[in-house]
N, CA, C and O atoms as a GROMACS GRO file, in nm:
protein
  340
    1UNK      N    1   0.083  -0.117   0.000
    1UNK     CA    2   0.000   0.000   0.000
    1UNK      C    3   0.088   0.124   0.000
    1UNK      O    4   0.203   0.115   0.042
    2UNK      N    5   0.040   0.233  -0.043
    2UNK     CA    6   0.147   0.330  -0.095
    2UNK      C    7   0.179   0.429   0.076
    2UNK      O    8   0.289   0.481   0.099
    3UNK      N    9   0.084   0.436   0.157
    3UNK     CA   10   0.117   0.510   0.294
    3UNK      C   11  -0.002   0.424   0.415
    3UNK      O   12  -0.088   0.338   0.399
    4UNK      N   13   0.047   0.498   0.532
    4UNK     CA   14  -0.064   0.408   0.650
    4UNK      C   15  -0.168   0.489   0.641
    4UNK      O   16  -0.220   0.499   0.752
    5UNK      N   17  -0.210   0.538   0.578
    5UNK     CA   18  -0.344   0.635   0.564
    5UNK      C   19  -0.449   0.498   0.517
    5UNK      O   20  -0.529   0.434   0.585
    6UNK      N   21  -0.413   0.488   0.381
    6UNK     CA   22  -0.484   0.366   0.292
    6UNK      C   23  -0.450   0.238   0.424
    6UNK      O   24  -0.552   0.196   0.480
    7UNK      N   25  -0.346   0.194   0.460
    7UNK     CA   26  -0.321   0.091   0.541
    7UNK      C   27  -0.466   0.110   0.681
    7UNK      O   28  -0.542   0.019   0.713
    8UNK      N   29  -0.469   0.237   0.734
    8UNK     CA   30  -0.560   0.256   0.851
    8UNK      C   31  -0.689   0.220   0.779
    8UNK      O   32  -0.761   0.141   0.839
    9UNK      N   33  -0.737   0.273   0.639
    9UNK     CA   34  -0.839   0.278   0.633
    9UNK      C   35  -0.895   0.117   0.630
    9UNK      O   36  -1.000   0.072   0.675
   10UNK      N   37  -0.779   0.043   0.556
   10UNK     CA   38  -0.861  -0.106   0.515
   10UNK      C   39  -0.846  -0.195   0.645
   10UNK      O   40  -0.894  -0.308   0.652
   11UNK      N   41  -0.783  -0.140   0.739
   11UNK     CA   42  -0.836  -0.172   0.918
   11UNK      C   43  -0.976  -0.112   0.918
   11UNK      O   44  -1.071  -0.189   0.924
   12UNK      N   45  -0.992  -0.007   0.913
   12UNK     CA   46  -1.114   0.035   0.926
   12UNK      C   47  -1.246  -0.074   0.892
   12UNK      O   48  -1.341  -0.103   0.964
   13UNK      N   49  -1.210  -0.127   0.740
   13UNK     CA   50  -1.304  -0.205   0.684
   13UNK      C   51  -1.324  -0.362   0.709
   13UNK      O   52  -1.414  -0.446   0.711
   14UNK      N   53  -1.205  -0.350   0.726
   14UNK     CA   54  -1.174  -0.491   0.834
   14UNK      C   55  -1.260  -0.568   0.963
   14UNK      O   56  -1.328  -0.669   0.980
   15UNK      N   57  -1.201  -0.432   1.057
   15UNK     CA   58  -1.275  -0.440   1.158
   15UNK      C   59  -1.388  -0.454   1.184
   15UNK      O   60  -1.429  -0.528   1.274
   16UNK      N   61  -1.473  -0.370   1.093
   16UNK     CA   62  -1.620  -0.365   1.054
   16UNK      C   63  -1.717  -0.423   1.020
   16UNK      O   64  -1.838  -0.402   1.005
   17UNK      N   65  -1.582  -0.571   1.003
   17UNK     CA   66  -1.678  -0.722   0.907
   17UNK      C   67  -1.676  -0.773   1.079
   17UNK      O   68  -1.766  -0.854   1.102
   18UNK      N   69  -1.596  -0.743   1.189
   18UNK     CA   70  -1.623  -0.811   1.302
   18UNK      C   71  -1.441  -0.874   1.286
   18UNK      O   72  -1.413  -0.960   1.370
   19UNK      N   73  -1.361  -0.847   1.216
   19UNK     CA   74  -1.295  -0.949   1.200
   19UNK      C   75  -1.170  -0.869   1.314
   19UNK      O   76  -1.162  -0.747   1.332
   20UNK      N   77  -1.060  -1.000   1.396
   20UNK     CA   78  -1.006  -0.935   1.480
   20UNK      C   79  -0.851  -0.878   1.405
   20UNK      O   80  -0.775  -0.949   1.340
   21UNK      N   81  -0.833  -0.744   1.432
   21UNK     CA   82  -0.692  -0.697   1.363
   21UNK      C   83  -0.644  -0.622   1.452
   21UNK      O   84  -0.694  -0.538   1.527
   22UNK      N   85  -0.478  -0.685   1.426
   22UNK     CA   86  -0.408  -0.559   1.512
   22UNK      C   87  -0.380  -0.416   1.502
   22UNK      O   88  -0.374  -0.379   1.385
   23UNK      N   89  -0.362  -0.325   1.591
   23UNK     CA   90  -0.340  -0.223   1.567
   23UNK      C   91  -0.211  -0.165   1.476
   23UNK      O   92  -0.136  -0.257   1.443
   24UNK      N   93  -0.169  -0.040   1.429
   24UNK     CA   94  -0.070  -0.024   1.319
   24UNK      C   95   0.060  -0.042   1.388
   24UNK      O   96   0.097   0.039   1.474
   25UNK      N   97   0.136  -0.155   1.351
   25UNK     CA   98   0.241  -0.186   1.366
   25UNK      C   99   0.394  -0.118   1.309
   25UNK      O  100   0.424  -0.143   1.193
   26UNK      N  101   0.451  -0.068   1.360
   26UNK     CA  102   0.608  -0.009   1.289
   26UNK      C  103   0.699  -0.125   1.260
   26UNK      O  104   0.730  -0.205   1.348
   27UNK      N  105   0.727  -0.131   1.177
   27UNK     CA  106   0.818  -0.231   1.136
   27UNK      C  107   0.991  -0.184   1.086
   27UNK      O  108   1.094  -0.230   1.038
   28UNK      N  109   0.931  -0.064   1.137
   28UNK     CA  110   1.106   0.040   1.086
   28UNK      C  111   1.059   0.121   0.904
   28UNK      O  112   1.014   0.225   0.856
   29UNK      N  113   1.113  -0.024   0.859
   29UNK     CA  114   1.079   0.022   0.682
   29UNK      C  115   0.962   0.002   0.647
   29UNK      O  116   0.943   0.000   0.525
   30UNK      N  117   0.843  -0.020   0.738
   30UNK     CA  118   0.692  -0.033   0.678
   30UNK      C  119   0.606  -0.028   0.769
   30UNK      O  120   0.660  -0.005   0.877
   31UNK      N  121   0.488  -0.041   0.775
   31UNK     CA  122   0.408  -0.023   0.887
   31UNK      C  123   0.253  -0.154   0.835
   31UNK      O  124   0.178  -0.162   0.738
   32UNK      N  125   0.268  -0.215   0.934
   32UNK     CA  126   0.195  -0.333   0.891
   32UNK      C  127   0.025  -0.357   1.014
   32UNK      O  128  -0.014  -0.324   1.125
   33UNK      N  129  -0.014  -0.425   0.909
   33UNK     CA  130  -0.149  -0.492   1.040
   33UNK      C  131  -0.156  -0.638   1.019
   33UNK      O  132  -0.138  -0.675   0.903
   34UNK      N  133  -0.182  -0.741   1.118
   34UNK     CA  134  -0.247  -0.845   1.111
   34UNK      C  135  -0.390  -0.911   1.141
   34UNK      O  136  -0.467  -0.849   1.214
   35UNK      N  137  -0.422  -1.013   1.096
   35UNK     CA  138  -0.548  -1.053   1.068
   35UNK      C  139  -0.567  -1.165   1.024
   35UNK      O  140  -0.513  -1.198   0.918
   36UNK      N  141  -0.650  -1.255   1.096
   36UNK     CA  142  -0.691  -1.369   1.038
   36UNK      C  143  -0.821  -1.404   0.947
   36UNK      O  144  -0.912  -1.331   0.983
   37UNK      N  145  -0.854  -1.476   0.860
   37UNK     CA  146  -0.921  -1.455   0.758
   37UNK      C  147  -1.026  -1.588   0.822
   37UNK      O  148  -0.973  -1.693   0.856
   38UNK      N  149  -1.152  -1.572   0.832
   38UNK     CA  150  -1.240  -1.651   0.901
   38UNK      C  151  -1.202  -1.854   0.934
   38UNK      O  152  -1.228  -1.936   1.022
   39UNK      N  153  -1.137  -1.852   0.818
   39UNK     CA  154  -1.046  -2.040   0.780
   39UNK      C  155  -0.966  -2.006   0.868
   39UNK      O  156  -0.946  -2.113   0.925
   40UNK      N  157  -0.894  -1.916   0.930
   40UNK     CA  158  -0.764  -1.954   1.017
   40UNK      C  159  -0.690  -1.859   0.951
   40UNK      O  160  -0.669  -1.753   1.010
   41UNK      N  161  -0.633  -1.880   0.809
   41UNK     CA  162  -0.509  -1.807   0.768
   41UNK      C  163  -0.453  -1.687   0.765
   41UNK      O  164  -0.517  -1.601   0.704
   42UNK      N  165  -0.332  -1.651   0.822
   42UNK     CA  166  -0.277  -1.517   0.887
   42UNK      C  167  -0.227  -1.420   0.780
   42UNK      O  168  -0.126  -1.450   0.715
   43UNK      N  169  -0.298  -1.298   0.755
   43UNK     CA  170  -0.300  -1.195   0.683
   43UNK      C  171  -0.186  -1.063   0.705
   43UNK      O  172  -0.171  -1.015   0.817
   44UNK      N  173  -0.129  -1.023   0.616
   44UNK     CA  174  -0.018  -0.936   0.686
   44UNK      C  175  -0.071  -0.859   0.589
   44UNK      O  176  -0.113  -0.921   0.492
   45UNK      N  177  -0.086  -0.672   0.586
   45UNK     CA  178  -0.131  -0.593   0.531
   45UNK      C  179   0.027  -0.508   0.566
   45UNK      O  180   0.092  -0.519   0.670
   46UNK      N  181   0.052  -0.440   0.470
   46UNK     CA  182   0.164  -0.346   0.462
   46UNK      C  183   0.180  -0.218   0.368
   46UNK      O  184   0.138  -0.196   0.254
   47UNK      N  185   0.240  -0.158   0.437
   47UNK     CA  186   0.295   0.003   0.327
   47UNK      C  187   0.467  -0.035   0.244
   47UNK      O  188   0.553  -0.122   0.257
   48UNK      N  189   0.445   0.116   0.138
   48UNK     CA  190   0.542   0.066   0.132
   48UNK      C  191   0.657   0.168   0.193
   48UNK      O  192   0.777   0.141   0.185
   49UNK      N  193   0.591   0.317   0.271
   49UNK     CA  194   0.649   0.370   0.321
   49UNK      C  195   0.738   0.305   0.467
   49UNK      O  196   0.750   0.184   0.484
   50UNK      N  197   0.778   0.376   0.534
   50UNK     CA  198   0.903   0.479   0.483
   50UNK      C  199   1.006   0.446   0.344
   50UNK      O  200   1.055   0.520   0.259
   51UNK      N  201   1.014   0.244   0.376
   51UNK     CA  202   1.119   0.241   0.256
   51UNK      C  203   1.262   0.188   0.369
   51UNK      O  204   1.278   0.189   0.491
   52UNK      N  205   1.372   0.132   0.213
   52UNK     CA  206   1.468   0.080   0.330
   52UNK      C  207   1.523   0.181   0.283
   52UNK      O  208   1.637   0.164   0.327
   53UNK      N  209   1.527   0.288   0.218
   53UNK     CA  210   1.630   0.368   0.204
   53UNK      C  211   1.640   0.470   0.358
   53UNK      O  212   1.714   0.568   0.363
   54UNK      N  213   1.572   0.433   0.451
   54UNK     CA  214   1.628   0.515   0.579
   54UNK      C  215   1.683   0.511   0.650
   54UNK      O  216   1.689   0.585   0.749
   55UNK      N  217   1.758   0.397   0.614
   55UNK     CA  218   1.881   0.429   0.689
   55UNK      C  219   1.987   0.406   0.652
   55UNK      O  220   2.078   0.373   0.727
   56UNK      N  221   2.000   0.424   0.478
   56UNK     CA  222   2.142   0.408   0.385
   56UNK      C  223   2.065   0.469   0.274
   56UNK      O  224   1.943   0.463   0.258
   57UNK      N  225   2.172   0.542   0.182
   57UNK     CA  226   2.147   0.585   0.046
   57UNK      C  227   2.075   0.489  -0.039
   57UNK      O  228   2.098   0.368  -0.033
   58UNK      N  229   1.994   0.536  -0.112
   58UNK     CA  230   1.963   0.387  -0.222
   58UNK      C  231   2.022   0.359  -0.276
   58UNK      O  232   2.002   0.242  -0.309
   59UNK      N  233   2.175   0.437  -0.354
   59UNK     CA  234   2.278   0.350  -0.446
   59UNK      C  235   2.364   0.245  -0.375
   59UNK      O  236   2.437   0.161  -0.428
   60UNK      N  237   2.337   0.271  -0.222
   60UNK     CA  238   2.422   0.151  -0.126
   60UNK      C  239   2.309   0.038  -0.067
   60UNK      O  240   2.338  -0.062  -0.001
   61UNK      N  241   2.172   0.079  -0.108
   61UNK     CA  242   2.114  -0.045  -0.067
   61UNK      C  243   2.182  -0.188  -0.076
   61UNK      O  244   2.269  -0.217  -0.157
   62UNK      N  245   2.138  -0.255   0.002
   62UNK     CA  246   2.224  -0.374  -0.021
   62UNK      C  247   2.350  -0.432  -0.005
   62UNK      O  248   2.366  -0.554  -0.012
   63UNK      N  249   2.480  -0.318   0.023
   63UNK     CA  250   2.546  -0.273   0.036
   63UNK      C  251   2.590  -0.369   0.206
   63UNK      O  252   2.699  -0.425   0.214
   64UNK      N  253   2.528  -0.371   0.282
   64UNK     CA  254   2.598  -0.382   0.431
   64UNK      C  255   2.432  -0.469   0.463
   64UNK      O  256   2.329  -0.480   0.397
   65UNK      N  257   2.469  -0.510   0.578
   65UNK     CA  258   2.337  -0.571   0.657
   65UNK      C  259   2.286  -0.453   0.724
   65UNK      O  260   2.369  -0.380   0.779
   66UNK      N  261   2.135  -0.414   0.730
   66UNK     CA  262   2.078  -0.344   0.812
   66UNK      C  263   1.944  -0.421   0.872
   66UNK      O  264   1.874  -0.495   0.803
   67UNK      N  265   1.925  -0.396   0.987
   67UNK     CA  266   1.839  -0.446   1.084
   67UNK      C  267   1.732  -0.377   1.135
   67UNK      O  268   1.741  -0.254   1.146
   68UNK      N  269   1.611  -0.447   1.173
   68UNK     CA  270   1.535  -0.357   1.233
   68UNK      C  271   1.538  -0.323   1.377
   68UNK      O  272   1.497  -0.419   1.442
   69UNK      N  273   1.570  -0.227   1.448
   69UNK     CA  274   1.567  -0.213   1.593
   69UNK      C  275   1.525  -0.324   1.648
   69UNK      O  276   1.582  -0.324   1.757
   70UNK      N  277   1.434  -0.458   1.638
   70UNK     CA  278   1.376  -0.492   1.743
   70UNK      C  279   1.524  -0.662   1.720
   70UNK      O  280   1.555  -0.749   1.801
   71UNK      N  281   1.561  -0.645   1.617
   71UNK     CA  282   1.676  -0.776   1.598
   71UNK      C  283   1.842  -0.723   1.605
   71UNK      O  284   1.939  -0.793   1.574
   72UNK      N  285   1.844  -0.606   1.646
   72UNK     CA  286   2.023  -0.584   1.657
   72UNK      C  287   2.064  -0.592   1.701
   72UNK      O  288   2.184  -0.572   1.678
   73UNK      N  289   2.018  -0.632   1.826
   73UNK     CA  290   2.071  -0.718   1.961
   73UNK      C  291   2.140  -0.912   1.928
   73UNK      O  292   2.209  -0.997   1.984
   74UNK      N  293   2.074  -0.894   1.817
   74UNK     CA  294   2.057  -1.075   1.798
   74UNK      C  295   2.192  -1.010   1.678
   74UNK      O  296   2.256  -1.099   1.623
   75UNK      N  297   2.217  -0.908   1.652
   75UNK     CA  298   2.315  -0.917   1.484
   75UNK      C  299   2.382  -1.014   1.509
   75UNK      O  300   2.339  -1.107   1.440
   76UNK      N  301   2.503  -1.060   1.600
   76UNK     CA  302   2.662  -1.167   1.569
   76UNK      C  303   2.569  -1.292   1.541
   76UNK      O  304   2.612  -1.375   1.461
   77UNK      N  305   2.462  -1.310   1.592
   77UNK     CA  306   2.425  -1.461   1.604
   77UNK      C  307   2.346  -1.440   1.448
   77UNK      O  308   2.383  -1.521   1.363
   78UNK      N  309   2.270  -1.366   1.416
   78UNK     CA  310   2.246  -1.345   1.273
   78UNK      C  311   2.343  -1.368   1.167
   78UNK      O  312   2.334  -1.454   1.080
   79UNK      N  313   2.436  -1.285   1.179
   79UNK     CA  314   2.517  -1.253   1.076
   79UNK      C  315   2.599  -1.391   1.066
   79UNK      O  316   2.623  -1.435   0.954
   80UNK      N  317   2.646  -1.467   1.189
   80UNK     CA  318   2.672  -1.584   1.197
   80UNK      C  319   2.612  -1.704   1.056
   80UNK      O  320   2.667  -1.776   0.973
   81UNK      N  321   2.494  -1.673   1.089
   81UNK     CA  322   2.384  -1.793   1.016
   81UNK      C  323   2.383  -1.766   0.835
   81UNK      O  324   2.347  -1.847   0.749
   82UNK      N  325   2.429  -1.638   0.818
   82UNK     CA  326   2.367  -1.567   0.706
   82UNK      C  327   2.500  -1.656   0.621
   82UNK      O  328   2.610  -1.673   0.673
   83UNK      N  329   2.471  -1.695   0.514
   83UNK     CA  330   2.619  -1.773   0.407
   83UNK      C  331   2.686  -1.667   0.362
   83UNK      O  332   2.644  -1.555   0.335
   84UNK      N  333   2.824  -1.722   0.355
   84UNK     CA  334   2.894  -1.637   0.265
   84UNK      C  335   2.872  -1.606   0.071
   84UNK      O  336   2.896  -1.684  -0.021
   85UNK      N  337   2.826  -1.479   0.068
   85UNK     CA  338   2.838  -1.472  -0.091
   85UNK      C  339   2.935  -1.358  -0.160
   85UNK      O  340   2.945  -1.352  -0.283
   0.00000   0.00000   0.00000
């Protein structure tokens, strides 16, 4: 979805069917909701704002590992797992 405006609203419509969703989530580079779809299956709704370019140039995307605040505590044991390319 292009911002959390559109993202809030289709909570809005969501909610409205009765159905249970979480509130707007920060994800660093996006801002997401969840939701289960009456069968069980788990729904992830997302923006595409902010973007990963916030916290490196876009010609260096890709460039280095970047993390979201809630895993940079875990980086050595990450970066550990990740293969060499």
């Amino acid at each position: 979805m292009k911002n959390d405006t559109i993202l809030m609203d289709y909570r809005e419509k969501i909610a409205a069917k009765g159905i249970g969703i979480t509130p707007k989530i920060n994800r660093d580079y996006f801002f997401s909701l969840y939701f289960r779809e009456p069968g069980g299956v788990l729904f992830e709704l997302a923006t595409d704002n902010p973007g990963f370019a916030v916290d490196e140039p876009a010609d260096q995307l890709g460039t280095s590992l970047k993390l979201p605040k809630q895993y940079e505590a875990a980086r050595a044991k990450i970066e550990l797992a990740l293969p060499k390319i």
